[in-house]
GUDREN-270473 format. One record per residue: residue number from 1; residue in three letters; x, y, z of N, C-alpha, C in turn. Coordinates in steps of 0.05 Angstrom, whole numbers, m for minus. Layout:
residues N
    nr   rest     n.px     n.py     n.pz    ca.px    ca.py    ca.pz     c.px     c.py     c.pz
   NUM    ALA        X        Y        Z        X        Y        Z        X        Y        Z
...
end
This chain:
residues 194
    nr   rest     n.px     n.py     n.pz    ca.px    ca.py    ca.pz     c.px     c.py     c.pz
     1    UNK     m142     m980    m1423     m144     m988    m1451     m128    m1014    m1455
     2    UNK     m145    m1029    m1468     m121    m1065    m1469     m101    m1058    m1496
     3    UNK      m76    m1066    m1492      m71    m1062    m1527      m79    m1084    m1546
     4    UNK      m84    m1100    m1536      m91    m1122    m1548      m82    m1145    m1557
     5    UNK      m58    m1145    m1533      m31    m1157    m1534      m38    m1181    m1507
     6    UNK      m40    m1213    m1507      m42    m1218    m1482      m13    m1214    m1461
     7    UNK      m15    m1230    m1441       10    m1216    m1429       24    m1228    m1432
     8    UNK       54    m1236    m1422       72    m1255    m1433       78    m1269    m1398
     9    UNK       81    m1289    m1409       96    m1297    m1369      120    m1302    m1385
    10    UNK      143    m1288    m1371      175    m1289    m1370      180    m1312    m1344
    11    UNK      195    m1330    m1348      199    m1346    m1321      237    m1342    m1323
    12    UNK      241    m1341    m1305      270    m1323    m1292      284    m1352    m1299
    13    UNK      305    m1346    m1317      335    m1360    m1326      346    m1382    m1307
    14    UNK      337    m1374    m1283      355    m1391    m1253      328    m1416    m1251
    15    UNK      301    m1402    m1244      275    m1422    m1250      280    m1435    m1266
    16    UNK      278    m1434    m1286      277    m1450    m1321      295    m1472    m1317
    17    UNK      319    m1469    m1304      341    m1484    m1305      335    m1512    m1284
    18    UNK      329    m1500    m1262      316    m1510    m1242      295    m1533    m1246
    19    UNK      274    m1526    m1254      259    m1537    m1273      256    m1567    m1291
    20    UNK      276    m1547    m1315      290    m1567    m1332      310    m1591    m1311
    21    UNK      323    m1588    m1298      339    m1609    m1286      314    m1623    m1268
    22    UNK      305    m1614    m1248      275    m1636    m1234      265    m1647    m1259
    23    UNK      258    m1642    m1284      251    m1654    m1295      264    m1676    m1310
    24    UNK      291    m1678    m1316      311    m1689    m1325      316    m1718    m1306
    25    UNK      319    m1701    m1279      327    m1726    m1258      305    m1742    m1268
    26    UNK      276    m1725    m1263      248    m1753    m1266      249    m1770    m1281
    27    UNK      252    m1759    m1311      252    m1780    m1330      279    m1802    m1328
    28    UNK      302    m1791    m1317      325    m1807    m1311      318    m1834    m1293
    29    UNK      308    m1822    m1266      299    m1845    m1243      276    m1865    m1264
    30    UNK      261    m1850    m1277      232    m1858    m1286      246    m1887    m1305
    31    UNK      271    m1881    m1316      280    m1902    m1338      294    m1911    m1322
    32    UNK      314    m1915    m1300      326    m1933    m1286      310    m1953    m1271
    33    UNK      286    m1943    m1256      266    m1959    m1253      264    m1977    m1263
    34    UNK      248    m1968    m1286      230    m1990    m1309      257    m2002    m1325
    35    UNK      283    m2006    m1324      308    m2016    m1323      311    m2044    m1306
    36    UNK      302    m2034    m1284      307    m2052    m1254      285    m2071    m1261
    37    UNK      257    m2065    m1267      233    m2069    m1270      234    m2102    m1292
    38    UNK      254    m2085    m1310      258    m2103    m1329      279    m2126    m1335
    39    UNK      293    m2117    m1314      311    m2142    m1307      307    m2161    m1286
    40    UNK      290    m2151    m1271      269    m2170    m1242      284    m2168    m1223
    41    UNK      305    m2138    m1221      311    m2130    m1197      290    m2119    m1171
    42    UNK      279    m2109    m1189      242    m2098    m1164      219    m2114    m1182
    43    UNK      201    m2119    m1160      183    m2149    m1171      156    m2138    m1177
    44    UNK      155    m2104    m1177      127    m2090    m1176      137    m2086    m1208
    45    UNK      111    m2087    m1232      112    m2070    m1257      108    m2043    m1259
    46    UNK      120    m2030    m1278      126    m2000    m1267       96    m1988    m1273
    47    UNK       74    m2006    m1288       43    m1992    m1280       40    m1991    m1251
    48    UNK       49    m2012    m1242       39    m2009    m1207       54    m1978    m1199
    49    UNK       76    m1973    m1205       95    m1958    m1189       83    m1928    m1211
    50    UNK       63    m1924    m1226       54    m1902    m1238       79    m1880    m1251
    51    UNK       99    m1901    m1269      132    m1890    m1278      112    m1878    m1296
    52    UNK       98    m1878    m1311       93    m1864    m1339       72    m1845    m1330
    53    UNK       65    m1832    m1309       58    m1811    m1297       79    m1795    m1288
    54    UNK      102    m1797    m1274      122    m1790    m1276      147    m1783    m1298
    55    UNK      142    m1803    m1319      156    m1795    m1346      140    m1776    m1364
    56    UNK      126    m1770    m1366      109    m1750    m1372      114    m1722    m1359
    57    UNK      109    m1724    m1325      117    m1707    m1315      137    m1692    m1321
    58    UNK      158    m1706    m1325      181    m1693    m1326      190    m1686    m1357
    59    UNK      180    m1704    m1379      175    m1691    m1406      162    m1664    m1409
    60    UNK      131    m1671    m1389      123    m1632    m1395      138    m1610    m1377
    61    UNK      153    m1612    m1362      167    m1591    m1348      191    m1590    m1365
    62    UNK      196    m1605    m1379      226    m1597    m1387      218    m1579    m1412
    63    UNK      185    m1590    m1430      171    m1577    m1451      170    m1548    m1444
    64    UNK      147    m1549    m1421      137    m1513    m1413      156    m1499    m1412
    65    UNK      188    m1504    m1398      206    m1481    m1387      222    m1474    m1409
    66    UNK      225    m1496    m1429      247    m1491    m1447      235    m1486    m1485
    67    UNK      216    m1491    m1487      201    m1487    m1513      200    m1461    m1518
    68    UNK      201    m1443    m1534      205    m1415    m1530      169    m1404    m1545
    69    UNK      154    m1401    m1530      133    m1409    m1541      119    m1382    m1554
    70    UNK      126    m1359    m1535      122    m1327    m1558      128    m1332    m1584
    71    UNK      151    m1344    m1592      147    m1341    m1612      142    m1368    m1634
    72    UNK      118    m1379    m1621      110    m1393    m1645       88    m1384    m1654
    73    UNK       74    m1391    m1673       52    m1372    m1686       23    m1399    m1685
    74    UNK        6    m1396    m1676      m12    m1401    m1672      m38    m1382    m1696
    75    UNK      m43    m1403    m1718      m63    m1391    m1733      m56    m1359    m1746
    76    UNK      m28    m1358    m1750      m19    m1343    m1758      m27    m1315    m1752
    77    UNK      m38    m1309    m1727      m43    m1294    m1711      m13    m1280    m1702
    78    UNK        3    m1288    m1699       31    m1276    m1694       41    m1258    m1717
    79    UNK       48    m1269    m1737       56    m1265    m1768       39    m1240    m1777
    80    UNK       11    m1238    m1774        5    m1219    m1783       m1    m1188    m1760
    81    UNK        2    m1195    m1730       15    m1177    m1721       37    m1164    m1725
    82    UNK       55    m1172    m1733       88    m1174    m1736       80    m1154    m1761
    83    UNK       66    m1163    m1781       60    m1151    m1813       52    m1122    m1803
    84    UNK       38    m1121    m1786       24    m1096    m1785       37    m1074    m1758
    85    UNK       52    m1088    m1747       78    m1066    m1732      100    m1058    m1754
    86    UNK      100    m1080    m1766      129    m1069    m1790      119    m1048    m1818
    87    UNK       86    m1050    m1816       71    m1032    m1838       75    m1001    m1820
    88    UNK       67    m1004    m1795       60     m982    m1777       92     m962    m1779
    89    UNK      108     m980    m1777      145     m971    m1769      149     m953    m1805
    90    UNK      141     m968    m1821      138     m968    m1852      135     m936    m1856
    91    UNK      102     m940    m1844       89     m911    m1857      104     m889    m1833
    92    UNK      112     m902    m1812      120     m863    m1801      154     m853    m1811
    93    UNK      163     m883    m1826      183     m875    m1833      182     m854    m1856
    94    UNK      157     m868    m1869      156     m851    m1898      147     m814    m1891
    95    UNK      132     m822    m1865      116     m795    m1860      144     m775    m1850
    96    UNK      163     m783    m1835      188     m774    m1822      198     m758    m1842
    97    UNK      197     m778    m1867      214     m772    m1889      198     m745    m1908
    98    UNK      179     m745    m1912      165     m733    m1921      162     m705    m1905
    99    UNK      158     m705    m1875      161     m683    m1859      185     m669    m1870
   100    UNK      208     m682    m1864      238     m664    m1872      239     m649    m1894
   101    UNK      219     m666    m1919      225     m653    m1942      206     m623    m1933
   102    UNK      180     m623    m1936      169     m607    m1927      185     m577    m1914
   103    UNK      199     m592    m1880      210     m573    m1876      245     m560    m1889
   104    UNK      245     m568    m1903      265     m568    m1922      258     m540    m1943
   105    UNK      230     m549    m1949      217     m538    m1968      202     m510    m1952
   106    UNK      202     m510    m1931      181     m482    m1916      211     m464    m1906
   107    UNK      232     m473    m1904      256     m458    m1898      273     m452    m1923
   108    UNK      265     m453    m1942      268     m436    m1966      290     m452    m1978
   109    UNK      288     m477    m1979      294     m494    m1993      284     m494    m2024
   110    UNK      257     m493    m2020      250     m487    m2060      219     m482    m2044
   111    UNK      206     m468    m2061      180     m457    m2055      161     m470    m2066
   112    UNK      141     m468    m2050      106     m478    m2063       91     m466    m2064
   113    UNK       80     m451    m2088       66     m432    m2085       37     m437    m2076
   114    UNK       26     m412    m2070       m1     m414    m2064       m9     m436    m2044
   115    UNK        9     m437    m2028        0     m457    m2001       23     m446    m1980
   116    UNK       11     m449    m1955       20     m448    m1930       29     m467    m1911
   117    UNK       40     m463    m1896       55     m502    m1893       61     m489    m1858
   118    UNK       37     m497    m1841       44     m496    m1807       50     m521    m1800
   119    UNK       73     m518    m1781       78     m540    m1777       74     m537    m1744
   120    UNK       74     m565    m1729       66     m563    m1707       91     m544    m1690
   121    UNK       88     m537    m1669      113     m528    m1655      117     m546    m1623
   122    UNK      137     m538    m1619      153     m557    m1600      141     m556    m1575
   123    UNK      123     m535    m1574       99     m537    m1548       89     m557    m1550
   124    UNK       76     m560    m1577       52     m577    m1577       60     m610    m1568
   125    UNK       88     m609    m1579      111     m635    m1583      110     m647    m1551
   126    UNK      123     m620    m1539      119     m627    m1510       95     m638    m1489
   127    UNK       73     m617    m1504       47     m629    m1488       39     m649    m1487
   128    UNK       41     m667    m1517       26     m693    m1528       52     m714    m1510
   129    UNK       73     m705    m1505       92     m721    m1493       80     m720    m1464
   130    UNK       75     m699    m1457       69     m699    m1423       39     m710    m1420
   131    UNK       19     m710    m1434       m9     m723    m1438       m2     m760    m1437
   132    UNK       15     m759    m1463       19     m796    m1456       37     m798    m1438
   133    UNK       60     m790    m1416       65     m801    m1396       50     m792    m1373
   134    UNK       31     m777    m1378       11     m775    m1352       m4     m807    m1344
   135    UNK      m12     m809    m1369      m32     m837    m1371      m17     m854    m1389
   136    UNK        6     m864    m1378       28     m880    m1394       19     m911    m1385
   137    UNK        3     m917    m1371      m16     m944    m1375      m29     m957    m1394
   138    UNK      m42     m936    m1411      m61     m934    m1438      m45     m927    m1459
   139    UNK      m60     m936    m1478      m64     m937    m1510      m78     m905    m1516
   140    UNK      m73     m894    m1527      m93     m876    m1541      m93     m874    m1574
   141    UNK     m118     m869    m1580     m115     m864    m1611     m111     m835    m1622
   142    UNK     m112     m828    m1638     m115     m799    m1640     m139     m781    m1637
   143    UNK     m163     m783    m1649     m182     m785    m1637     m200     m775    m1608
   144    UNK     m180     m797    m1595     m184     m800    m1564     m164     m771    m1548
   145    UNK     m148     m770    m1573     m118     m753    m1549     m131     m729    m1555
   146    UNK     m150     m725    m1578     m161     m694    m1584     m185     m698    m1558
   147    UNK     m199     m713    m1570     m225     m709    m1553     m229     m714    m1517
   148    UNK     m214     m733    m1519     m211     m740    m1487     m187     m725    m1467
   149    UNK     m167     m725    m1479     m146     m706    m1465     m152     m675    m1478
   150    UNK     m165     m657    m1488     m165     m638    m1495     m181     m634    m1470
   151    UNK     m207     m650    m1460     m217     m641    m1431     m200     m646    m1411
   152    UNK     m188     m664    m1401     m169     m656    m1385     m157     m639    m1378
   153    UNK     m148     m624    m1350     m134     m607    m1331     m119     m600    m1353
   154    UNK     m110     m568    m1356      m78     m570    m1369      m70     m584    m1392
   155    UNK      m97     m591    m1420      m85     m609    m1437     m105     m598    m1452
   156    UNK     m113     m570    m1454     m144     m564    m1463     m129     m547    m1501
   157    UNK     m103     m548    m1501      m88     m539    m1534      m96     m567    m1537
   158    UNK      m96     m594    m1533      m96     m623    m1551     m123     m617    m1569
   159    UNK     m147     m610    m1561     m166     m600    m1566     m162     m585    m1597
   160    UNK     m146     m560    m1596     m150     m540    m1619     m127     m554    m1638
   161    UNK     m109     m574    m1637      m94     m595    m1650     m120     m612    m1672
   162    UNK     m101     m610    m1703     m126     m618    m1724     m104     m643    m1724
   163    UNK     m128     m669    m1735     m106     m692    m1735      m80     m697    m1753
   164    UNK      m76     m680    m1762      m55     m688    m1785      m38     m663    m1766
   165    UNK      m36     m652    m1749      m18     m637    m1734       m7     m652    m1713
   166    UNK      m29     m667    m1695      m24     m697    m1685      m11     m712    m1691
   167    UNK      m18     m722    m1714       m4     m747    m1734       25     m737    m1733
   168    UNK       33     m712    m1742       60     m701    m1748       75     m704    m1721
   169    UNK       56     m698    m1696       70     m695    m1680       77     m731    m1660
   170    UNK       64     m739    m1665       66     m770    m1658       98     m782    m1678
   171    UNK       92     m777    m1699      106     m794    m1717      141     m777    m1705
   172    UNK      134     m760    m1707      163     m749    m1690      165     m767    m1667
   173    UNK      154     m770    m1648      161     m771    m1621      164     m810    m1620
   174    UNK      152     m829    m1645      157     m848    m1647      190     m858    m1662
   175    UNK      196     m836    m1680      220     m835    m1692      239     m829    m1673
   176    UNK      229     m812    m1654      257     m813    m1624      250     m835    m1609
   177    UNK      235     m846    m1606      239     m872    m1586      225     m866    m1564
   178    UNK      215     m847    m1557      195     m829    m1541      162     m842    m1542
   179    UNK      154     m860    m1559      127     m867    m1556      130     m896    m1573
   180    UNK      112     m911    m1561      109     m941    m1585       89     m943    m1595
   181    UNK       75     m956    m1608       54     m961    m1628       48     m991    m1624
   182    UNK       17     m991    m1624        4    m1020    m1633      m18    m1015    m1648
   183    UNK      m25    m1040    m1654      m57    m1049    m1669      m75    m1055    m1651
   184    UNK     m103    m1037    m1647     m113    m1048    m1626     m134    m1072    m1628
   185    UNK     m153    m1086    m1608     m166    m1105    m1626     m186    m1093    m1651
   186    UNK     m192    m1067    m1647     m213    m1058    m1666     m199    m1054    m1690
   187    UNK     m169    m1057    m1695     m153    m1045    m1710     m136    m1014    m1715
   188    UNK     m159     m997    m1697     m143     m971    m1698     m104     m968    m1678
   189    UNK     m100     m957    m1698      m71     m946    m1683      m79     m937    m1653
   190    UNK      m57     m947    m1641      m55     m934    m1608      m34     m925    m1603
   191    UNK      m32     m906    m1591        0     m894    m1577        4     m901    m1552
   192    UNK       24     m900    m1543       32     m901    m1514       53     m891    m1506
   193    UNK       62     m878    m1483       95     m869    m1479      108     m897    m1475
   194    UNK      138     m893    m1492      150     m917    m1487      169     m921    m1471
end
């Protein structure tokens, strides 16, 4: 499953540095040159000697390693991912919150009549945990974790799970730090072990 995330290239702190200085020296030599050039210490013009192929050079290497470029936003494509992880974080907060009351309220906290209030149990908690680190590669939606892991070996309770027992039990296991959340390209929520 893609999340829909491209990938990032990290280039290692000691590289970058590396980098940045080859490129530093270039443009340094590149302007002592065209220095010399210009005082008629060397009798070639620095087009002959191709300095502004080399000052360039070393302008875009010092650009690529040190620009911090994740986070610039391109067509505001960034910004409104960002909107919609912090909506996602939003609603399981509210749902967290709302669970407690609930169980607040089914442990004889104050009563509701004429309704019944199951809540998932810690089996189920565990399974949906051991289903997404089985296939901790992928995204799943909910959906998918009923219908596709319910056939699966040993995962055949995901199945008799209604989605709002799911939902309850996700939103727990994202509030421990136990699973992360994205937007996929179609838009639906995806889980993953985190």
């Amino acid at each position: 499953m893609d999340n829909g995330d491209s990938e990032q290239i990290q280039i290692n702190i000691y590289a970058r540095w590396v980098l940045s200085i080859f490129g530093a020296i270039l443009i340094l030599v590149c302007m002592t040159v065209f220095l010399f050039c210009a005082s008629g210490y060397i009798e070639m013009t620095p087009e002959q000697m191709s300095l502004s192929v080399f000052f360039l050079v070393g302008i875009g290497l010092i650009l690529i390693v040190q620009v911090p470029w994740q986070s610039i936003s391109f067509g505001g494509v960034e910004i409104e991912r960002a909107q919609r992880r912090e909506e996602a974080q939003d609603y399981a907060q509210q749902i967290t919150e709302l669970r407690q009351l609930v169980a607040e309220l089914s442990n004889g906290g104050a009563s509701i009549e004429g309704s019944t209030i199951r809540l998932p149990t810690e089996q189920d908690k565990q399974l949906v945990l051991r289903f997404l680190s089985k296939w901790d590669t992928w995204g799943f939606n909910i959906s998918r974790i009923i219908k596709w892991g319910g056939k699966r070996n040993g995962f055949a309770r995901l199945s008799e799970l209604d989605h709002s027992d799911l939902q309850a039990i996700l939103t727990d296991l994202i509030a421990s730090g136990d699973v992360k959340t994205w937007i996929s390209k179609k838009g639906s929520m995806l889980y993953q072990k985190a």
